[in-house]
Every structure is written in structure tokens, then in C-alpha cells.
C-alpha positions as MATLAB code, in Angstrom:
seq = 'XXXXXXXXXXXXXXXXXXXXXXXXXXXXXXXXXXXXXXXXXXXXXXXXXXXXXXXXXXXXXXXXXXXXXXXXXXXXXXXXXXXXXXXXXXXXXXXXXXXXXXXXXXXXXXXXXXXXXXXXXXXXXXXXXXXXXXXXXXXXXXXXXXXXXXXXXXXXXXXXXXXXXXXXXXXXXXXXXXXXXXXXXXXXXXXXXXXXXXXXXXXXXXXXXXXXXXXXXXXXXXXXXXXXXXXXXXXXXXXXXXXXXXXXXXXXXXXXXXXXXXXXXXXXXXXXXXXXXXXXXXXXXXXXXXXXXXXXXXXXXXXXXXXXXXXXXXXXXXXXXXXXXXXXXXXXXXXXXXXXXXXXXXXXXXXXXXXXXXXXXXXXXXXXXXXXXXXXXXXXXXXXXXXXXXXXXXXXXXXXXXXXXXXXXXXXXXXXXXXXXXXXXXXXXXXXXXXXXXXXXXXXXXXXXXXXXXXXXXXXXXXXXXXXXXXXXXXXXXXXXXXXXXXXXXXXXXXXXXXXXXXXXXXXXXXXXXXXXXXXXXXXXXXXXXXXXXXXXXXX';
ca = [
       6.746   77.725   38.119;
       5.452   75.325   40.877;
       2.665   74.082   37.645;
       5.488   73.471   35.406;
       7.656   71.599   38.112;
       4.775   69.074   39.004;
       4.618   67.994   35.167;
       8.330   67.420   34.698;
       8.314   65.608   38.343;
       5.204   63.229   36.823;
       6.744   62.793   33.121;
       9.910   61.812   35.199;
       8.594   59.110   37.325;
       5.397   57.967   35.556;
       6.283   58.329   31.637;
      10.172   58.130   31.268;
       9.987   54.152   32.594;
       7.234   53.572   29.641;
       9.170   55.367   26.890;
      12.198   53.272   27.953;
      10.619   49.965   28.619;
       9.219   50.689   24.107;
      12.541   52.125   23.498;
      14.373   48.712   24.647;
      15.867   49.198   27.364;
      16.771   46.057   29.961;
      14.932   46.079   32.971;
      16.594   42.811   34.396;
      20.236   44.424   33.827;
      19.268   47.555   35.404;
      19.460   49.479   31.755;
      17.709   52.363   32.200;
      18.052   56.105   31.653;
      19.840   58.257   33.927;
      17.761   59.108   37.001;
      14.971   56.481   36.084;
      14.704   52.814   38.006;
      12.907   50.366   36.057;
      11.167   47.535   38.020;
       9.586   44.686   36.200;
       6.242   43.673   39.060;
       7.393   40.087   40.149;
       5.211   37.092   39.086;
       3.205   34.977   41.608;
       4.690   31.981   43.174;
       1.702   29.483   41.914;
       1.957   31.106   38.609;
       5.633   30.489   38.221;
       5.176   27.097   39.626;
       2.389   26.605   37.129;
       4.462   27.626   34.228;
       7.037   25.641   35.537;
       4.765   22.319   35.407;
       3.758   23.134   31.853;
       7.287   23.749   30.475;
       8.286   20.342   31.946;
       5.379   18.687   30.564;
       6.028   19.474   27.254;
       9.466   18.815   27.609;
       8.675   15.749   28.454;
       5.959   15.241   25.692;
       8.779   16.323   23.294;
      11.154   13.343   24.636;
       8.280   10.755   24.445;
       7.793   11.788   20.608;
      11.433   11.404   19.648;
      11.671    8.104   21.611;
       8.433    6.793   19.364;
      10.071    8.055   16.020;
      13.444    5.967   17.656;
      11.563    3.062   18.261;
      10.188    2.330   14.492;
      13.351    3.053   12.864;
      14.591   -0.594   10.955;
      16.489   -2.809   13.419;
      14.486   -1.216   16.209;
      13.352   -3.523   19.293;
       9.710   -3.055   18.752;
       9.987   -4.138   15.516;
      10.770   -7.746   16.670;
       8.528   -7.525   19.086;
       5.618   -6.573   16.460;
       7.256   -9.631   14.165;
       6.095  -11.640   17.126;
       2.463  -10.762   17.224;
      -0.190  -13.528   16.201;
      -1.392  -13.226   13.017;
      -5.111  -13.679   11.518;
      -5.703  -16.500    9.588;
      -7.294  -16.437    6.699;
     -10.266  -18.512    7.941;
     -11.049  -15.632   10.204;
     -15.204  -15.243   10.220;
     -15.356  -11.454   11.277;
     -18.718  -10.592   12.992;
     -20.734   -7.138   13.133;
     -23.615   -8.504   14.758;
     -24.662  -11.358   17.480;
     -25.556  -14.355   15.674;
     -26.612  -17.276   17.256;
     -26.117  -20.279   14.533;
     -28.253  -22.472   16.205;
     -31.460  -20.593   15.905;
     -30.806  -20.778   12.207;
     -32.618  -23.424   10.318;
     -32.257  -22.468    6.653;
     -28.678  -21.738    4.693;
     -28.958  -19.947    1.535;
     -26.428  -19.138   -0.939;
     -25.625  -17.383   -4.115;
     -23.492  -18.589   -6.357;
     -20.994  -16.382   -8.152;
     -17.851  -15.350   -5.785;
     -19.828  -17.360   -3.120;
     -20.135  -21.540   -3.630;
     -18.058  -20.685   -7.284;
     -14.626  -19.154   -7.328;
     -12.931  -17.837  -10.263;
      -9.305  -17.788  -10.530;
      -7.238  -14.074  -11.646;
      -7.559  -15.131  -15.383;
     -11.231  -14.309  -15.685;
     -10.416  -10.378  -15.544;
      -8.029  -10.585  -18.771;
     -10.475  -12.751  -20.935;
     -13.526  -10.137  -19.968;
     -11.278   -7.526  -21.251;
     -10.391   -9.221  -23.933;
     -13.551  -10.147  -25.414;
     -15.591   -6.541  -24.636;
     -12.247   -4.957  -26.537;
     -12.935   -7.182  -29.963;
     -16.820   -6.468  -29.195;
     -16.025   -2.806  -29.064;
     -13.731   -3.117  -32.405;
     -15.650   -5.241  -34.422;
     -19.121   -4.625  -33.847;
     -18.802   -0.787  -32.416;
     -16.449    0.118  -34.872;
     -14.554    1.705  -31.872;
     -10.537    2.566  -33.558;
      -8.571   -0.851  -34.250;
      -5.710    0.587  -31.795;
      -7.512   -0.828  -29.308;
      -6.633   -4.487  -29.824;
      -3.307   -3.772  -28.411;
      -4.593   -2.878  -25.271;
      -3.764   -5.291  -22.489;
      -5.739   -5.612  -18.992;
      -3.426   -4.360  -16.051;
      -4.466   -6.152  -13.033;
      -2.943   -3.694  -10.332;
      -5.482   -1.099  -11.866;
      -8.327   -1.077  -10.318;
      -9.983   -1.842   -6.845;
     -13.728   -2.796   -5.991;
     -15.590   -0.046   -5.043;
     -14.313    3.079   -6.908;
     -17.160    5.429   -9.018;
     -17.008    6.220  -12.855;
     -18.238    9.424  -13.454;
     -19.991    8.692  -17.066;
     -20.698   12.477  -17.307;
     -17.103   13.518  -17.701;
     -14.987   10.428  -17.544;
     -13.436   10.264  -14.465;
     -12.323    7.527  -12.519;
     -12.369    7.930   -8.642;
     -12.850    6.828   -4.611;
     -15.285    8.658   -2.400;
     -16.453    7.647    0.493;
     -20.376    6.626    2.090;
     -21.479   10.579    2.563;
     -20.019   11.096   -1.239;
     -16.851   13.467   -0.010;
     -14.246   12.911   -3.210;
     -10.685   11.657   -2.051;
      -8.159   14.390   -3.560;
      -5.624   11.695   -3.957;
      -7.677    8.984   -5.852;
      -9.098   10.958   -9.319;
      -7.874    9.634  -12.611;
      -9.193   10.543  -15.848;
      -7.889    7.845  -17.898;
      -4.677    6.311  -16.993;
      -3.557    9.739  -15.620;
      -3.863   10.800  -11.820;
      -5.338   14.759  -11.395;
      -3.594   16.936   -9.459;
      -5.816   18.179   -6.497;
      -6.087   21.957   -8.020;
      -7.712   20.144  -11.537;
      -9.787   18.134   -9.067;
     -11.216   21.316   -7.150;
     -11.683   22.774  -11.084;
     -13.823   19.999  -11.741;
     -15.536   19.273   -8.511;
     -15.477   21.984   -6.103;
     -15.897   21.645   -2.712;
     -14.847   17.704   -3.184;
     -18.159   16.650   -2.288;
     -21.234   15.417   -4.893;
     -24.942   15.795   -4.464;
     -26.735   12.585   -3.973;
     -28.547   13.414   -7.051;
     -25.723   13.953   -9.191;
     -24.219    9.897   -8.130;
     -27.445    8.416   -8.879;
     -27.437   10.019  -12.499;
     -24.326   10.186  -13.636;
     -22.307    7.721  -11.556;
     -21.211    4.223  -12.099;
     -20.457    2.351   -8.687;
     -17.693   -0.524   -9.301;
     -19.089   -2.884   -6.375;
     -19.051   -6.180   -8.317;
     -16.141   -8.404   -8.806;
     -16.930   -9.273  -12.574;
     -16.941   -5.285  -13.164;
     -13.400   -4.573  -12.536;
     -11.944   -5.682  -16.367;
     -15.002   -3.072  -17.430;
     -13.872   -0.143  -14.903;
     -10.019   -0.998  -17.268;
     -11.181   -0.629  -20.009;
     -13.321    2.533  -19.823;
     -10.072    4.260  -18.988;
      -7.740    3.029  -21.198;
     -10.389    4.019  -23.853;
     -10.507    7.885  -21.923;
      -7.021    7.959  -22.282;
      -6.675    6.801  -25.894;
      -8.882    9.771  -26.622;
      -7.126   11.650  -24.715;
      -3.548   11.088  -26.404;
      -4.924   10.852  -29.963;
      -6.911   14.645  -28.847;
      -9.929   12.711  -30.008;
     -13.635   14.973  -28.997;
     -15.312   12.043  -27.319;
     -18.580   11.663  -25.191;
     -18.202    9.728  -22.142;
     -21.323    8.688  -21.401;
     -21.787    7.128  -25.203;
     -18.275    5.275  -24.304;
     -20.010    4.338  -21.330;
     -23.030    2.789  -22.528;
     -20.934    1.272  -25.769;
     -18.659   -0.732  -23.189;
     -21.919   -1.680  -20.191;
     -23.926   -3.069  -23.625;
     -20.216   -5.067  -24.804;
     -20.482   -6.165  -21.095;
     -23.499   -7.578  -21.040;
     -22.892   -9.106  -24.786;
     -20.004  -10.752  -23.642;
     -22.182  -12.400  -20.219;
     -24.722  -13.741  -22.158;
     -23.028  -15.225  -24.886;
     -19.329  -15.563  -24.865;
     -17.938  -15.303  -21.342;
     -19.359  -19.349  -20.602;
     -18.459  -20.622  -24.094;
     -14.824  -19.510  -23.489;
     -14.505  -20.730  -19.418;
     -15.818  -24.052  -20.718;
     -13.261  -24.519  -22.945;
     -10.623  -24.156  -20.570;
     -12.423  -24.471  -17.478;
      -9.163  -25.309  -15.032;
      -7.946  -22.084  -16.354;
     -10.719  -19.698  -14.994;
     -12.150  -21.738  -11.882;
     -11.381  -22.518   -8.692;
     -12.109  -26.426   -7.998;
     -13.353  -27.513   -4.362;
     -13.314  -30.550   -3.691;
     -14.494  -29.802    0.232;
     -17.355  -28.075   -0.109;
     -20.343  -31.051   -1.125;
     -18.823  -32.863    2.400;
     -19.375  -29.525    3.993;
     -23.508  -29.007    2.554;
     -23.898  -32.463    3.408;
     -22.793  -31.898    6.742;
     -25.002  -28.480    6.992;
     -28.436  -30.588    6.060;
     -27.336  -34.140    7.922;
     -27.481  -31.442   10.995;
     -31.432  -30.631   10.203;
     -30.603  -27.674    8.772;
     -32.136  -26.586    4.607;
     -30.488  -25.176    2.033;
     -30.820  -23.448   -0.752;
     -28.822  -21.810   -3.889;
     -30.614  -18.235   -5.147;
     -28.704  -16.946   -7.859;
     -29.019  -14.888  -11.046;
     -27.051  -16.752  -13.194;
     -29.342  -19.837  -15.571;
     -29.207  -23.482  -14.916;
     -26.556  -24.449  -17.809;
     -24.283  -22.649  -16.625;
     -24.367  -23.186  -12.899;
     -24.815  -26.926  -14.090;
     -21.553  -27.209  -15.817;
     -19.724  -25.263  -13.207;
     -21.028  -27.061  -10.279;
     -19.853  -30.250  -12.150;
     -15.696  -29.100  -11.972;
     -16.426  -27.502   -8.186;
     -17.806  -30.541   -6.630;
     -16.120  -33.321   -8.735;
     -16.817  -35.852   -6.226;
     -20.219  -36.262   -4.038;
     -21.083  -37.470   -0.455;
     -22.336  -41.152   -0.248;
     -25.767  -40.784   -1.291;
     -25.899  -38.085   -3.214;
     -26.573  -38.687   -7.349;
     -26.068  -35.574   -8.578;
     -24.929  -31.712   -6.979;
     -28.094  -30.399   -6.728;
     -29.521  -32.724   -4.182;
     -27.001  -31.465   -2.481;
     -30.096  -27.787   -1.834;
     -33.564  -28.100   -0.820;
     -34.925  -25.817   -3.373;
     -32.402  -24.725   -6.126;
     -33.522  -21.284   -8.002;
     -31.813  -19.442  -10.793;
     -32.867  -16.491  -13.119;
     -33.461  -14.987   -9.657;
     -32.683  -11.392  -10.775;
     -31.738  -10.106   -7.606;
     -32.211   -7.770   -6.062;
     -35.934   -7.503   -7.631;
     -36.752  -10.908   -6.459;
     -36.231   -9.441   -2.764;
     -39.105   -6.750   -3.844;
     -41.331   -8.109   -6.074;
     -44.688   -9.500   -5.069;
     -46.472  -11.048   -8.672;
     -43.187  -13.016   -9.998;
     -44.173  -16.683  -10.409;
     -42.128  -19.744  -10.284;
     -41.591  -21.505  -13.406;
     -39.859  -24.991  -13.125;
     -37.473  -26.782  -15.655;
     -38.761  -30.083  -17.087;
     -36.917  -33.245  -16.479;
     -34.003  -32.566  -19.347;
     -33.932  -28.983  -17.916;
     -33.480  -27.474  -20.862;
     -36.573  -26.177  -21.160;
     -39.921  -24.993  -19.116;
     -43.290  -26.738  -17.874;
     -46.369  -24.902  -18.440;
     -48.221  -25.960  -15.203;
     -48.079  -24.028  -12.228;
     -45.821  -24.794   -9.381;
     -47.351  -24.871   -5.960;
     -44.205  -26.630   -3.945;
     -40.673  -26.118   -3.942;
     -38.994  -29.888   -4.379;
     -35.475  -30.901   -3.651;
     -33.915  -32.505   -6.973;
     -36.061  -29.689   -9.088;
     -34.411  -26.776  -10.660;
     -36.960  -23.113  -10.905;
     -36.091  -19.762  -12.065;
     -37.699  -16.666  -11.995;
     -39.874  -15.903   -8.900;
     -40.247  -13.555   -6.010;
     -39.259  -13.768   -2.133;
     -42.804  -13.448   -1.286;
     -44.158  -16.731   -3.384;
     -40.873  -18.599   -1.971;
     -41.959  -18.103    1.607;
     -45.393  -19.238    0.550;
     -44.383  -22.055   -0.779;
     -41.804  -23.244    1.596;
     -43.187  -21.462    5.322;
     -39.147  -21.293    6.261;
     -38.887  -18.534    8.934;
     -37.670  -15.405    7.847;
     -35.384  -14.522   11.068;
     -34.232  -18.293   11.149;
     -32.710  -17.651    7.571;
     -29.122  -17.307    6.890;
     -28.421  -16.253    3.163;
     -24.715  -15.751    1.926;
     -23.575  -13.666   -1.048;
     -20.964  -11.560   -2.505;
     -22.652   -8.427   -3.825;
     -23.900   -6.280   -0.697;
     -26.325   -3.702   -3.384;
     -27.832   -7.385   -4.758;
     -27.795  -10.200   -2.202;
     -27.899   -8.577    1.798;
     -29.723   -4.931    1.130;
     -32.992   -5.838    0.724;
     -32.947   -9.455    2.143;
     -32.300   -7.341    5.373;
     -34.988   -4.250    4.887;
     -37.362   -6.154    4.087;
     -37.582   -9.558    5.173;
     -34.889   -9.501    8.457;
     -32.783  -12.235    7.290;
     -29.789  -12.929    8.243;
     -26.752  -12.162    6.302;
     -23.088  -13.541    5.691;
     -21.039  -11.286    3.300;
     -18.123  -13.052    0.957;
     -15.190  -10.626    0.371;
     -12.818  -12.020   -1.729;
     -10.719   -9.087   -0.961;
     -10.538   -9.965    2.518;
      -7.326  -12.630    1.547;
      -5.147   -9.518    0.700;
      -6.352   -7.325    3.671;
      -5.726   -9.696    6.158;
      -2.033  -10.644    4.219;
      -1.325   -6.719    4.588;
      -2.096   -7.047    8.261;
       0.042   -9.789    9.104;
       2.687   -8.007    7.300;
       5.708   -6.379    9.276;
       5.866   -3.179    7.354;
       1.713   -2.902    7.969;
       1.921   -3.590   11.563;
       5.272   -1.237   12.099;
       3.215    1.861   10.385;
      -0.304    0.570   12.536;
       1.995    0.720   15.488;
       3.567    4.240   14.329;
       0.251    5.829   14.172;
      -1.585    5.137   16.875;
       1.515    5.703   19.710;
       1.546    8.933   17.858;
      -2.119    9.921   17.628;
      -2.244    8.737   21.593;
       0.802   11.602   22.143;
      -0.655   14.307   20.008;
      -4.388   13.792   22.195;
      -2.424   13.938   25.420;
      -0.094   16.781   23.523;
      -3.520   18.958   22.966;
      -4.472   19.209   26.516;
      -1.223   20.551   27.742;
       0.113   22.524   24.429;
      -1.223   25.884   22.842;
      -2.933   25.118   19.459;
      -0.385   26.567   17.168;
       2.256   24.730   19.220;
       5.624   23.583   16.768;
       5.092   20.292   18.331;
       1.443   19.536   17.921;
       1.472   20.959   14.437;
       4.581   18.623   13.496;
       2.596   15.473   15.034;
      -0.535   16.270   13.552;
       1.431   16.247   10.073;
       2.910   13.282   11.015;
      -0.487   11.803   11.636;
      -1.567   12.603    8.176;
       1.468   11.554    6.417;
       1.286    8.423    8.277;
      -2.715    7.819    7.477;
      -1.651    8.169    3.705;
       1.103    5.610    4.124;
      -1.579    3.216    5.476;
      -3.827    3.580    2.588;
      -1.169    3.091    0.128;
       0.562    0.605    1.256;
      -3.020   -1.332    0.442;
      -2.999   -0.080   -3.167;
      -0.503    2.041   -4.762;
      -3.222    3.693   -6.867;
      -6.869    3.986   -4.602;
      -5.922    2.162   -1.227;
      -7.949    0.619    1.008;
     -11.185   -0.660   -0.505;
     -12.892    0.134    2.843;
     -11.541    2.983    3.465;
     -11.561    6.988    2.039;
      -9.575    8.880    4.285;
     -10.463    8.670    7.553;
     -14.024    7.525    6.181;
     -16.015    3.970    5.254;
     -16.287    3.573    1.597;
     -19.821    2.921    0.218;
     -19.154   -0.723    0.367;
     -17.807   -0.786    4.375;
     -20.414    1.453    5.024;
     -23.494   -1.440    3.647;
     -21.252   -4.000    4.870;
     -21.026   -2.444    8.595;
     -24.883   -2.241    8.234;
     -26.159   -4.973    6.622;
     -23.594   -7.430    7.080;
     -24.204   -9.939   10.391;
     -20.650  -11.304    9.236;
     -18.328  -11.365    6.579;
     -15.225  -13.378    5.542;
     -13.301  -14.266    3.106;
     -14.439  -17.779    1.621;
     -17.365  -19.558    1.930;
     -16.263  -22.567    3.589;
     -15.241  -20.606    6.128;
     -18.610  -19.901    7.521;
     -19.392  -23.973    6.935;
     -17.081  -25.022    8.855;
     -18.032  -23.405   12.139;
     -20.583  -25.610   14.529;
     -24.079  -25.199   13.781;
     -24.736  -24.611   17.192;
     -22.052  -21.791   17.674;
     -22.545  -17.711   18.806;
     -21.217  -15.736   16.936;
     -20.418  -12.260   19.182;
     -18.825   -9.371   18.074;
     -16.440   -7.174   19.595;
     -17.869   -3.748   21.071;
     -17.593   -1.048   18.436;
     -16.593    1.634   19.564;
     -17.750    5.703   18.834;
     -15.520    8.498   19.402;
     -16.396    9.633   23.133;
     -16.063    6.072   23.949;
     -13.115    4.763   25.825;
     -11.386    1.587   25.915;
      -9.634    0.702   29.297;
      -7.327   -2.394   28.093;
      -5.468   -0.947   25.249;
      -4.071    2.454   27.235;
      -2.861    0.023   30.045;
      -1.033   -1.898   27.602;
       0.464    1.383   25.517;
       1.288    2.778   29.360;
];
């Protein structure tokens, strides 16, 4: 009897308040079976103080997010205020390393994109003339005369992937961006994407092989017209090899470069090029300073002759004819081999220049025209220092790579594209989203210190942060964005430009117009554990 007591005594007062408390019964309104006292043990003072603290932090944090989503709504204050920002001007030299212009004794330039400008009509009459090669001599379907070049296309910098066709952005560690993958005309869904290329992310070895990198301004009309020729396959259910397309259109390329392209821009020559009239005032100034020059491109004499003619249609007093204008004038360079090569000799054009002396050149002579060569006979022949050099050009892979591996010049990249960026920029809707996204990226890294991970909060700001990203990219281009950018990520060409770029800018003249004598300092770039004092004042 006394056993049997003891158990119901202990499954009264120990068990019953368990089997209630899973049961549901409310401890704080005294809810409780009969005979049994539920007591809930009463929390610490610091922790409810602590709790306390937290709650009203993320209240808070919660109130700071809705006042940043008030503030960019249309009409808003800060909008005026961002109106009201300085702008960039499009004269802007932008500088990744320290360069000190007055240790610099020799300017070099290409030509293409750099000292000649082409106006938006070259694009359509490429296109134009590789379709009627690709009709009339491939024997590619007649259909394809009625194609027409669309200029909002296609940006600098995207790949072709001649193995299967495909048309896309990835960025300098060769990650694919889901959003930017067209086969043809047509954009691919990100599950079709993952079919074809899973993981998003190609082997080094597979890009070299089998993919085409867009990274020259003359290539864009071909990067249109391999994929309106994908996607008339495509709609006519026409078996097709891309990498025969491929080669059929780079061979109409190069058909149309040597022979046509400079018969038809000489016919109509104010149509296609950009005269200016400022820069022989500016070269004169360079070399009346002490300073050489020089041109280096690939492109031959007649051609640069004819072009140089409508560019610099009047000369400085004392100057007979443009290329006096350089200290040593080479064409045929074939870049970037000339960078490389070490048994390329000079071969100089006779008086006429239009054709080649047999004798072999041991000096480089202002007023003389050469082709062909190698870096390593030019600094024989001339003894110009190699760090004193300043060489500008427009293709990173051809002109600054291996001008910088190998021989430690210095560099000056022209980026045509640089005239729309910094047009975005100035833009109010550009500059309302910039603003948008960084007040909220600065709350969501505050918001992860203070907030549990799966927090309703931080997860609807860190969507916010991607949706916002996107908007940033597209807002660039409606199709492929930023050419700099992938993502969060450098494309190929920011990522060569970042390295072998000691500036870059928009225009030539730009970089002739600063003084000779000027330093050229960059801003500090900052890594991801680094901080940066000034801005959080000014956000605070």
C-alpha cells in the first residue's frame, strides 16, 4: 500500500505538469489540471534585457529598410538630390596604375579605334558584304540577303561557342551567366542552359578549343551574323554544323578585310569615319615637348595612308605630309607576334611606297614607312627605353598583353565603349538604382550581425540585392549588360584591362591632352576585408 502511494504521489507532482504542459495547457493563465500548479522557471534579468535589445534592433533595422525603399520611390527627395551630383565627363582618363608622364619619353600608338575612328555605319556594311560573300561564293541559302544587321545585338566581349552554336557572357574564371545564353536570336531558359552546360562553368581547355572571344570592335557585325544564320537553321529545322558555319563566316571575314571593306569606306569615306581635325596639333605638341612617337599597327600603308589623309585634313606649320607627324611609322606589324618574335626583319617601302627595297634596314627614319618586324629589332634599332615607353591601343589580347609581359611598357587602353558607360552613369535612373543598392547592401551587412540567418527580413533584402544587381546590368544592355561585368564578376576584358591596363579612356585625345609632365595616381582599390572610412560617414 505505502509502495503504491509513493508512485501516485510522484506521477502527481513530477509527471502530471509534463503531460499537461504536451497536452496544451496554459501555464501563464493558470490552466492546469485539477490539483496540479504549473510554473513556467522565470528568465534572467540580463537575458530578458538582452532579448529586449535585439527585438528593438531589428525593429529598428526593419524601419531603416522601409524608409530606404521610401526614399527611391519617383518624386522622392533623394532623387533631386542624386540629380544634383557632378557628373563625369567624357574626357575622364581613368587610371589603374601610378604613372608618372614625365618619365615617359616615347608615345606609341595603334591605329584602328585608337588615332582612326569609325562612325556606327561600319557595322552594317561588314554585315552586308560577309552576307553576299556567304551567298554568292559559299552558296549559303539566298534567304539570307534579307537579313539586316541589328545594332542593339551584340556587346564586346561575349564568347561563341563554335562547337554547338551558342552565343553567351561569362566572366574571367569562365563561370557562364544563366541570364546571357542565346542560341541564335533566341534567349535559353536557365534549365536548357544547365542541359547544355552543367555546373555553368567551362574548362579552360574547352574555351581555348571551341570558343570564339568577341573582344574586337570590327568583330561585332561577325558575332550578328553567326546567329542570325543559327537561327535561320533553326526555323527552317535545317541539320547544320556550327563550327563549318563558323569557319565559312571568320574566312568571309577576313575576305571582306582584305579586299572589299577599304574599297567601299573610300568611296564614301565621310560616311564610315570619324574626321579630327585636333589631333596633328595635339602630336605636334607631344614631339615639340621632346617627346617620340610612333604608329605600330597591323593594318598596310595604303590604307592607313588614305585614312590618315580625311583624319588630319589640315597639318601643323611645318609639317609636309601626316607621317612626319611619328618618328618611326610601322605597319604589317601583326600584333601581337611582333611583341614575341625575335628573327622578323624590317623591310622598308621605297620612295612611291608602293612597293619594297631589297637592302637591309639598319635605322629607323622619320618620313620612312616599314612593315613587318619584331619588338626586339625595333629596340635595336632605335635604343628607346622600354619602361620610358607609353604605347596606346584598343585591343587588350593584341596591343597591351604582351607589350606588358614582356617588355614592361607602359600601357593606355582606348574603350570606345567607355562614351556609353559613363552616359549610363550620369544618368538619373543609373544613379537612383546605384544609390538603391548600396544603402541596401550597407543594411543587410549590419542586418546579418544582429538577425538569425533565415530571418524574413534578411532573406527579403538579400532578394532585393539580387533583383537590384540584375537591374544594374540591364539597364546597360537589355540583352548581355555590362561589358565589364558578369554578375558580380570582371568579364575577360575588365579582368586584362584591370591588369594590364596603366589607364584607359575613352578617346585618344584624351590622353594627349593631359601635361606631359603630369602623375597620373589612382584611387586605392579596394579588396573585400578592406574598409573605407569616408563613404560610411557620409551614408551615416
Amino acid at each position: 500500500f505505502f509502495m503504491l502511494r509513493s508512485v501516485w504521489c510522484l506521477r502527481s507532482q513530477r509527471v502530471q505538469p509534463v503531460l499537461a504542459f504536451i497536452r496544451g495547457y496554459n501555464t501563464s493563465n493558470n490552466d492546469s489540471p485539477p490539483g496540479v500548479k504549473l510554473t513556467r522557471p522565470k528568465k534572467k534579468p540580463w537575458k530578458r534585457k538582452k532579448q529586449t535589445e535585439q527585438n528593438a534592433g531589428r525593429t529598428a533595422l526593419g524601419k531603416q529598410y522601409s524608409m530606404i525603399i521610401k526614399q527611391h520611390q519617383p518624386g522622392s527627395y533623394t532623387l533631386k538630390e542624386l540629380e544634383s551630383l557632378p557628373k563625369f565627363s567624357h574626357d575622364t582618363t581613368f587610371n589603374n596604375h601610378y604613372l608618372d608622364l614625365s618619365k615617359i619619353d616615347v608615345y606609341g600608338f595603334d591605329f584602328d579605334f585608337v588615332l582612326g575612328s569609325y562612325t556606327p555605319a561600319l557595322q552594317p556594311l561588314i554585315y552586308n558584304l560577309v552576307k553576299d560573300i556567304m551567298v554568292y561564293d559559299k552558296k549559303y541559302p539566298e534567304d539570307f540577303l534579307s537579313f539586316e544587321y541589328d545594332p542593339e545585338f551584340a556587346i564586346r566581349g561575349l564568347h561563341f561557342d563554335c562547337k554547338r552554336g551558342v552565343l553567351m557572357k561569362i566572366d574571367f574564371v569562365f563561370n557562364i551567366n544563366v541570364d546571357t545564353v542565346y542560341y541564335g536570336r533566341k534567349q535559353l531558359q536557365p534549365h536548357q542552359v544547365l542541359k547544355l552546360y552543367p555546373g555553368l562553368h567551362l574548362q579552360q581547355q574547352y574555351v581555348h578549343q571551341n570558343m570564339r572571344h568577341i573582344c574586337d570592335l570590327f568583330e561585332l557585325s561577325e558575332c550578328a551574323i553567326l546567329a542570325d544564320i543559327v537561327q535561320y537553321f533553326e526555323d527552317k529545322n535545317i541539320k547544320f554544323d556550327p563550327a563549318a558555319v563558323y569557319r565559312d563566316v571568320k574566312d568571309a571575314v577576313n575576305i571582306v578585310h582584305q579586299h572589299k571593306l577599304h574599297d567601299a569606306i573610300r568611296g564614301d569615306i565621310e560616311t564610315f569615319v570619324e574626321p579630327k581635325p585636333e589631333l596633328g596639333s595635339l602630336l605636334q605638341k607631344i614631339r615639340s615637348e621632346g617627346k617620340s612617337t610612333f604608329m605600330l599597327t597591323n593594318n598596310n600603308y595604303k590604307n592607313v595612308d588614305y585614312l590618315m589623309e580625311f583624319i588630319v585634313p589640315s597639318l601643323p606649320t611645318g609639317y609636309n605630309h601626316w607621317t612626319e607627324l611619328f618618328d618611326v611609322l610601322m605597319t604589317n606589324a601583326d600584333k601581337p607576334n611582333f611583341f614575341t618574335a625575335t628573327d622578323r626583319p624590317f623591310r622598308a617601302l621605297n620612295d612611291q611606297r608602293d612597293g619594297l627595297l631589297w637592302s637591309p634596314v639598319d635605322s629607323l627614319e622619320r618620313g620612312h614607312v616599314y612593315r613587318e618586324g619584331c619588338l626586339h629589332e625595333m629596340e635595336k634599332l632605335t635604343q628607346w627605353s622600354k619602361k620610358n615607353t607609353l604605347y596606346m591601343g584598343d585591343h587588350i589580347k593584341n596591343d597591351l598583353i604582351d607589350a606588358v609581359k614582356h617588355w614592361g611598357w607602359r600601357t593606355c587602353a582606348i574603350i570606345k565603349e567607355l562614351d556609353e558607360a559613363i552616359s549610363c552613369h550620369n544618368s538619373l535612373e543609373y544613379r537612383s538604382l546605384l544609390s538603391y543598392y548600396e544603402q541596401v547592401y550597407m543594411l543587410h551587412t549590419i542586418a546579418r550581425k544582429q538577425m538569425p540567418v533565415h530571418h524574413p527580413l534578411l532573406t527579403k533584402m538579400q532578394r532585393h540585392i539580387h533583383n537590384l544587381t540584375k537591374e544594374l546590368m540591364w539597364i546597360r544592355h537589355p540583352r548581355f549588360g555590362c561589358v565589364f561585368k558578369s554578375g558580380t564578376k570582371e568579364t575577360v576584358i575588365a579582368y586584362q584591362l584591370l591588369r594590364f591596363a596603366d589607364v584607359y579612356t575613352s578617346k585618344v585625345e584624351n590622353m594627349l591632352q593631359l601635361p606631359t609632365d603630369g602623375k597620373l595616381t589612382p584611387n586605392r582599390r579596394l579588396m573585400a576585408h578592406d574598409i573605407s572610412i569616408t563613404p560610411n560617414l557620409f551614408m551615416t
